[in-house]
VEXTIFI-595665 format. One line per 10 residues: number of its first residue (from 1); their letters; for each residue x, y, z of N, C-alpha, C. Coordinates in pm, whole numbers, plus 50000, padded with zeros to 5 digits. Atoms other than C-alpha are relative to their C-alpha. Layout:
<atoms>
NUM> A> X Y Z X Y Z X Y Z | ...
</atoms>
This chain:
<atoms>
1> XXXXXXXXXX> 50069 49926 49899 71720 77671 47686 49884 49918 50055 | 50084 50094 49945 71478 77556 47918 49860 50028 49961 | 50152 49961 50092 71069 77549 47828 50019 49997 49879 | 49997 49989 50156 71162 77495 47465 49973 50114 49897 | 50010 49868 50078 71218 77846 47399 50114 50006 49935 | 49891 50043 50076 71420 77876 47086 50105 50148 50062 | 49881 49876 49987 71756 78099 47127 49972 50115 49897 | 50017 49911 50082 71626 78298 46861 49869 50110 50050 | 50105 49935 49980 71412 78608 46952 49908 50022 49941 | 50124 49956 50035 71217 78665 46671 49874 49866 50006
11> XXXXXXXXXX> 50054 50157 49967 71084 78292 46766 49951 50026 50124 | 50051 49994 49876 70937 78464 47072 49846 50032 49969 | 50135 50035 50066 70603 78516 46908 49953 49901 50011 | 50029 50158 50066 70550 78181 46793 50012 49960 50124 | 50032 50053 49922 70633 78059 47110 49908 50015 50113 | 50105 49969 49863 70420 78244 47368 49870 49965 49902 | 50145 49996 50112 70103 78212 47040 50012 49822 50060 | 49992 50138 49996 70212 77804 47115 49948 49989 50151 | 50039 49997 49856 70197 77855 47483 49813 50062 50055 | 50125 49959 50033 69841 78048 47431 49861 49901 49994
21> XXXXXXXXXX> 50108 50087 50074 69682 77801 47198 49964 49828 50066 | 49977 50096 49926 69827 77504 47464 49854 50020 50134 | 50082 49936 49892 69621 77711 47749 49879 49987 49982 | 50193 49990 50046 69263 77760 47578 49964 49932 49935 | 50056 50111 50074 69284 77441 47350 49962 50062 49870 | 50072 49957 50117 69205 77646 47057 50095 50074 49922 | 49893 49879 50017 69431 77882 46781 49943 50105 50014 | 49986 49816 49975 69504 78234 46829 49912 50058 49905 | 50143 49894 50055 69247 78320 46570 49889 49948 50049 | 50113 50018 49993 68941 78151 46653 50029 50032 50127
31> XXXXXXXXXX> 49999 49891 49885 69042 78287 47023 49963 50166 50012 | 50017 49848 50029 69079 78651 46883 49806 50035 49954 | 50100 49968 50071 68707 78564 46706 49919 49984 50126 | 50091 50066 49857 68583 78391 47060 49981 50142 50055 | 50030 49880 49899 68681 78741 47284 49914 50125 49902 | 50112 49912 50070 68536 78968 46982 49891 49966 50016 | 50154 49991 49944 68223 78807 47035 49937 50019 50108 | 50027 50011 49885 68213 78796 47410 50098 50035 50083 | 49851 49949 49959 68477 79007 47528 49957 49981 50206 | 50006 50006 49889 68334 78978 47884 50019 49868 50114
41> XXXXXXXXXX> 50000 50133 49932 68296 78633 47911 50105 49924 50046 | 49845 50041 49945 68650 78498 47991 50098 50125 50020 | 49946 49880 49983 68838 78820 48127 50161 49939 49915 | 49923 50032 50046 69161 78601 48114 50069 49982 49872 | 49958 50013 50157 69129 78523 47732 50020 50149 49956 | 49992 49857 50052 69042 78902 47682 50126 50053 49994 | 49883 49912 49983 69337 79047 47857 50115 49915 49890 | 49910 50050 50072 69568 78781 47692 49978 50007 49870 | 50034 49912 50097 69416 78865 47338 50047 50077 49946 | 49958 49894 50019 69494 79181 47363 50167 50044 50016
51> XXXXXXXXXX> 49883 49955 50006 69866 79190 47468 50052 49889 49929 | 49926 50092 50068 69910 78902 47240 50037 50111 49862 | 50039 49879 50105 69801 79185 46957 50129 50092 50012 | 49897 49908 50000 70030 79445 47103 50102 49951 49993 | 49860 50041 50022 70322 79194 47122 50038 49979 49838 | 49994 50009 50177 70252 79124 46747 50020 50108 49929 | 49917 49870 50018 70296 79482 46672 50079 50068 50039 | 49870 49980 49919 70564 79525 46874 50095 49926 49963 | 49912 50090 50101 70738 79238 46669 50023 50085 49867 | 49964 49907 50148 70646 79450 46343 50055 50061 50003
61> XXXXXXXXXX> 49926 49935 49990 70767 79720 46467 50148 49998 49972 | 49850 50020 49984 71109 79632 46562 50019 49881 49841 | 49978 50007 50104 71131 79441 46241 50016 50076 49892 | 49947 49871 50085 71105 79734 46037 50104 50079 50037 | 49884 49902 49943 71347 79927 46236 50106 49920 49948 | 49899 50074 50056 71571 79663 46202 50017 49967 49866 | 50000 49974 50122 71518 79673 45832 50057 50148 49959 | 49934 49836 50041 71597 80036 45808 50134 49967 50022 | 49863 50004 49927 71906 79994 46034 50119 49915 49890 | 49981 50117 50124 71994 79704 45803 50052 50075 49857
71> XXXXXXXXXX> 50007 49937 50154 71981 79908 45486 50055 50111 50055 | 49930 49912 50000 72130 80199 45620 50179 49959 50029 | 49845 50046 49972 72470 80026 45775 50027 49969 49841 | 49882 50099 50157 72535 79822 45401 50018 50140 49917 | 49916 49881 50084 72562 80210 45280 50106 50084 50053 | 49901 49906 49945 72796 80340 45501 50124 49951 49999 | 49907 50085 50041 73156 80311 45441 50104 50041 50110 | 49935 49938 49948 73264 80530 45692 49952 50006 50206 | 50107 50017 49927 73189 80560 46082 49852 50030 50017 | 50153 50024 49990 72811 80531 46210 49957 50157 50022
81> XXXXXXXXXX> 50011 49883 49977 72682 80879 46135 49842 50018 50073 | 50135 49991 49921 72361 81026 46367 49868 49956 49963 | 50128 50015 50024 72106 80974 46146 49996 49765 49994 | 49996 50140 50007 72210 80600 46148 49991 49938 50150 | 49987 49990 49844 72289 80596 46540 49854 50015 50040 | 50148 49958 49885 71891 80723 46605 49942 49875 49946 | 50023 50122 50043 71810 80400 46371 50029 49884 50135 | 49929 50100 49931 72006 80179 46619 49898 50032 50114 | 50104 49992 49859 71815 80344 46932 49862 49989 49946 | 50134 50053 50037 71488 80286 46739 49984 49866 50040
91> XXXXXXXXXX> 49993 50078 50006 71599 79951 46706 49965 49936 50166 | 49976 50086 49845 71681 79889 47077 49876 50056 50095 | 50155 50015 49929 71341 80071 47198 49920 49944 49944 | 50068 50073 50042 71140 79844 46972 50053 49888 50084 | 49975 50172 49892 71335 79513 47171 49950 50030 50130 | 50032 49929 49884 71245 79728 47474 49853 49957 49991 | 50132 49994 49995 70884 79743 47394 49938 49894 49971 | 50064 50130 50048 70854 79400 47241 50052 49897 50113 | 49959 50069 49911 71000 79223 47551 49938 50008 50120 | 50146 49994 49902 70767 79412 47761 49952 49948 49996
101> XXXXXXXXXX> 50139 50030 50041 70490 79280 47617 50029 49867 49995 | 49992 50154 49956 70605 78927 47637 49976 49974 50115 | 49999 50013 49865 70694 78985 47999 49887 49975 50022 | 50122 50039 49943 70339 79062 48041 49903 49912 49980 | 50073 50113 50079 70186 78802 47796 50050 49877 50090 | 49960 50127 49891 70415 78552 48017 49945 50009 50124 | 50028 50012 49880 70293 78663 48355 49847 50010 49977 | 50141 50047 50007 69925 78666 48238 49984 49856 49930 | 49979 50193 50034 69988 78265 48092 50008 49941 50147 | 49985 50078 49878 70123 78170 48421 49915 50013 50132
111> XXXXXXXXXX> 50081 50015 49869 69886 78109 48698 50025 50001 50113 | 49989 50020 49850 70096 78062 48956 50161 50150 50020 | 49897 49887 49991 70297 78422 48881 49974 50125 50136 | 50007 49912 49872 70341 78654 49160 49912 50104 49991 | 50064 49887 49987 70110 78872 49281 49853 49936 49950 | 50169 50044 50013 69785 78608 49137 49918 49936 50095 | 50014 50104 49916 69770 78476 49466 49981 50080 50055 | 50047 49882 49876 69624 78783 49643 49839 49983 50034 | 50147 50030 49893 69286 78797 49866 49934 50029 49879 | 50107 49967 50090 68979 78829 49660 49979 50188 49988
121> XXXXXXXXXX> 50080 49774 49988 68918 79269 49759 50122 50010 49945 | 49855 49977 50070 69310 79280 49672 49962 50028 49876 | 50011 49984 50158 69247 79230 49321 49887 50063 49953 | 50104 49888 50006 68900 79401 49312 49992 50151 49999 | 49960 49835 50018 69038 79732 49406 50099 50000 49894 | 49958 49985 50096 69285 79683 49173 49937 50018 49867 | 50081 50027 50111 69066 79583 48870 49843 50148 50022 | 50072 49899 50030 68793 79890 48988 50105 50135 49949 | 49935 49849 50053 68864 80229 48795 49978 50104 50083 | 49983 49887 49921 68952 80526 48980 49951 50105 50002
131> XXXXXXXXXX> 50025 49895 50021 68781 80804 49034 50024 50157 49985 | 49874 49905 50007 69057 81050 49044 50087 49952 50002 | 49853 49996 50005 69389 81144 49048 50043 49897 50135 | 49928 50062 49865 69583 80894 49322 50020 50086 50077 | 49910 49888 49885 69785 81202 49444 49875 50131 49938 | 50010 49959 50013 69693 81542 49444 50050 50066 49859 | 49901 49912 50101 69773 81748 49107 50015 50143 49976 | 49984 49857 50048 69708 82110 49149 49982 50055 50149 | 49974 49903 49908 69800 82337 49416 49842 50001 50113 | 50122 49989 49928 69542 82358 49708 49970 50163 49995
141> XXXXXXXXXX> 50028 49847 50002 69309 82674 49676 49975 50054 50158 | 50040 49882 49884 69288 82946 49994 49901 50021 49962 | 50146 49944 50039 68955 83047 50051 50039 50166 50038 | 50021 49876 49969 68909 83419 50021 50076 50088 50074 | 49974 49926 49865 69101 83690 50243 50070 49922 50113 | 49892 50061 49910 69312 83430 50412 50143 50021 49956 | 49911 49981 50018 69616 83542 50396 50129 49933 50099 | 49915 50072 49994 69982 83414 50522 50022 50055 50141 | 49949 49949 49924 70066 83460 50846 50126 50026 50045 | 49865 49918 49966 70368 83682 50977 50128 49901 50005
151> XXXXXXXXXX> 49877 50103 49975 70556 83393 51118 49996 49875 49928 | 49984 50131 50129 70524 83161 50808 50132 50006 49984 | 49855 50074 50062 70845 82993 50684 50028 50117 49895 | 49944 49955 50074 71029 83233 50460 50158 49982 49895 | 49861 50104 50076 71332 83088 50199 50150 50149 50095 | 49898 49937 49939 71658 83229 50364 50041 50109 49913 | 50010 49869 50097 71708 83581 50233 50012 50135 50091 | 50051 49852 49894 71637 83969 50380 49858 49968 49976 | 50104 49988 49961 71302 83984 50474 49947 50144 49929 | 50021 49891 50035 71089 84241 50273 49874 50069 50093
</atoms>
């Protein structure tokens, strides 16, 4: 494969932590000790930090699953019964969730990934927090004694 990523997935750790420690010149722990002290001071290290973390428990994860799964198939002699089957979909939303988190560990590594190449306010409104809901979420209130008028829309029906 190309980039010297091994064919093996659980070798996807190790390689984005390689790709990391290539980036900031430093390892993944004395990085993790750098943003604990100064989580403000390099945003970039922060964010990457942090979904390095969640990809690392997102590896555990799906390692244990796949340990269960593991130990439940070598007892079965017969087809794959449900409680073994919800094992398997554990399994495959842990690769789900741990592939995410690469995705995004890879597109915060790469500098020249889509979407880092936007105007300076672009990414500012993005990066400010919102002060509400985007959309609306609850019904608009009538003020008082306004009621519906006669020739409002009615769902197709008799008319009461």
């Amino acid at each position: 494969m190309s980039d010297g990523i091994s064919e093996n997935p659980a070798d996807l750790v190790g390689v984005l932590t390689q790709w990391i420690e290539a980036r900031f010149g430093m390892d993944i722990n004395h990085m993790k000790t750098a943003v604990a002290a100064a989580p403000t001071a390099n945003s970039d290290a922060t964010d990457i930090v942090k979904w390095h973390g969640l990809l690392v428990d997102a590896q555990s994860v799906l390692e244990r699953a796949e340990d269960d799964l593991l130990a439940a198939l070598q007892t079965q002699h017969s087809p794959v019964d449900d409680p073994t089957m919800e094992l398997a979909h554990r399994v495959a939303a842990a690769v789900t969730a741990r592939d995410g988190r690469a995705l995004v560990l890879g597109w915060l590594l790469d500098p020249d990934a889509p979407g880092k190449k936007v105007p300076a306010t672009d990414r500012l409104a993005r990066l400010r927090p919102r002060t509400g809901p985007a959309v609306q979420t609850s019904p608009p209130v009538r003020p008082a004694g306004n009621t519906v008028p006669a020739n409002a829309w009615r769902p197709a029906g008799a008319a009461r």
